[in-house]
N, C-alpha and C positions, 0 to 999 in steps of 0.2 A: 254805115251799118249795112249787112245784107239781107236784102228784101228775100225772106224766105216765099214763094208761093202755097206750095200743097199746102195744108191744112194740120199733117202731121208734123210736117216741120214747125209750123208754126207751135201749134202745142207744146211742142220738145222746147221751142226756144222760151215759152213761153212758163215753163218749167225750170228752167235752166234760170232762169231769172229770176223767180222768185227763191231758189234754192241759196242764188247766190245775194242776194236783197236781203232774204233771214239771218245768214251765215255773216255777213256784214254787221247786220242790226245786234245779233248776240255777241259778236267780240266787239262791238264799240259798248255795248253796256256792260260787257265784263270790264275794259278798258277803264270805264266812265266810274266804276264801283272800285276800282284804287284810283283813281286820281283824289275824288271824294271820302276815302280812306286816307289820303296823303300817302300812298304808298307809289306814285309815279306823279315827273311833275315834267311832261311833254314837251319835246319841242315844236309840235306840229299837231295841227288839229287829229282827234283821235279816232275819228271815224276815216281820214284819209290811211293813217296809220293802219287802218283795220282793212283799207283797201291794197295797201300796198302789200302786206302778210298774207293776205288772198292771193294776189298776183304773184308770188316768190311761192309760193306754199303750189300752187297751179301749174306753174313750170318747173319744178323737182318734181312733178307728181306725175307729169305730160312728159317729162325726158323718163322717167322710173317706169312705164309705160311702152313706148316706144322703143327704148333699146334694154331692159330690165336694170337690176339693183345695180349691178356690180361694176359697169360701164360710166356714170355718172356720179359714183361714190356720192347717196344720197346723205350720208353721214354729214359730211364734209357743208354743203349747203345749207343744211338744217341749223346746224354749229354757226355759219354765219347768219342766217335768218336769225337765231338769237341774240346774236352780237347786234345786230341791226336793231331791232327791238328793243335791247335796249339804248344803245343810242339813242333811240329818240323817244323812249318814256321816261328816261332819266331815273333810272328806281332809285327811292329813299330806300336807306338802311334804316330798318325801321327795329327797334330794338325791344326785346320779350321785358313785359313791363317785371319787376323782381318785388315782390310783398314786403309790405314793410319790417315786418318780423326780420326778413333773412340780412335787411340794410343794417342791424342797432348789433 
């Protein structure tokens, strides 16, 4: 880790972390609200999963950035970042329940 000095940095880092601490904590309990639903059934703990969508989600964002949109076809990424995802929440097909009336 790097030892920030001044005082501002430190605040900024200091910000920076818990922004990224929150953003963590709310997609593992969005995560954690389909599993408990049955509507994902994980291969891998879900708050690492919510680390690792931060980190791919960070670097399309830092290349989109850095050299704009049209350079790093953000599209392109995002479409595997879903794929990835689900890989490894495993979604159940979870099916619109039908009223008994429409079944007879």
């Amino acid at each position: 880790m790097i030892k920030m000095t001044r005082s501002r940095d430190n605040a900024r880092h200091k910000l920076l972390l818990k922004r990224y601490e929150q953003g963590i904590a709310r997609f593992t309990e969005l995560l954690q609200i389909g599993v408990e639903r049955g509507e994902f059934s994980p291969m891998m703990d879900i708050e690492d999963i919510s680390k690792l969508a931060a980190s791919f989600q960070e670097g399309i964002m830092t290349h989109s950035i850095s050299v704009g949109l049209e350079k790093p076809n953000t599209k392109m990424p995002f479409q595997a970042l879903i794929e990835y995802l689900k890989s490894l929440l495993q979604p159940v097909l979870v099916k619109k329940a039908v009223p008994e009336e429409e079944l007879q």
